[in-house]
N, C-alpha and C positions, 0 to 999 in steps of 0.2 A: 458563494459557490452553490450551484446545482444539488438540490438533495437527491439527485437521483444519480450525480456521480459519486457522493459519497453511500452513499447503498449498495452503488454497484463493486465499490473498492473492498466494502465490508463485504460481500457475497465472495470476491475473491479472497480475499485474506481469510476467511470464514472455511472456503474447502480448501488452500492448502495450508494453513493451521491448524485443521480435522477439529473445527470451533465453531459452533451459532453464531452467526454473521450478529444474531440479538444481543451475543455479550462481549463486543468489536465497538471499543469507546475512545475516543481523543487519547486516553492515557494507556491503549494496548499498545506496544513495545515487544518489543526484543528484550527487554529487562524483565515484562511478568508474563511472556508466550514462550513456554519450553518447547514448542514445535518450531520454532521462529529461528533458524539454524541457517547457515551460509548455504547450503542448498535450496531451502525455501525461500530465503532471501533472492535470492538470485531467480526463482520462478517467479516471484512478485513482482520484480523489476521485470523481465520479461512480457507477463502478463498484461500492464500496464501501460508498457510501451508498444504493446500490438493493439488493446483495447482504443487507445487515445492518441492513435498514432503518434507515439515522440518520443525524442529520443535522451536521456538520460546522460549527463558526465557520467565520469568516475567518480567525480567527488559529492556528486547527485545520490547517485549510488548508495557510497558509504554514509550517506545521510539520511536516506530512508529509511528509520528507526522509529517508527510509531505512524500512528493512520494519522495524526496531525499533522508530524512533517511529509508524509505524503500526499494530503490532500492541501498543504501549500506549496508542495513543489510543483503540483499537478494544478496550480493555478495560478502560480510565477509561468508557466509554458502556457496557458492560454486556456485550458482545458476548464468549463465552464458550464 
């Protein structure tokens, strides 16, 4: 995968986690980000889906749970 789409996921996840995109690593989650709530969930998914034009399940969705399974979901749809 393109390091410059995972920088740019980190840059997202980084301002609406109100978090330095520098300390946004394989193992940031919804388990150690207390800003990481079904509202921000949901902006990221959005985000995402306008950045890399694509479009997401629901059960895509409920799976993006840390920046690793987003930047393999984000490269299962082509995005590279």
């Amino acid at each position: 995968m393109n390091n410059h789409v995972e920088l740019r996921v980190k840059e997202m996840m980084g301002a609406l986690f109100n978090m330095s995109s520098a300390d946004i690593g394989p193992g940031t989650s919804v388990d150690n980000v207390e800003s990481w709530d079904s509202l921000n969930h949901m902006k990221l998914v959005m985000a995402l889906e306008e950045a890399y034009a694509v479009e997401f399940t629901e059960l895509e969705v409920a799976e993006l749970l840390s920046l690793e399974l987003v930047m393999l979901t984000l490269l299962s749809k082509g995005v590279s």
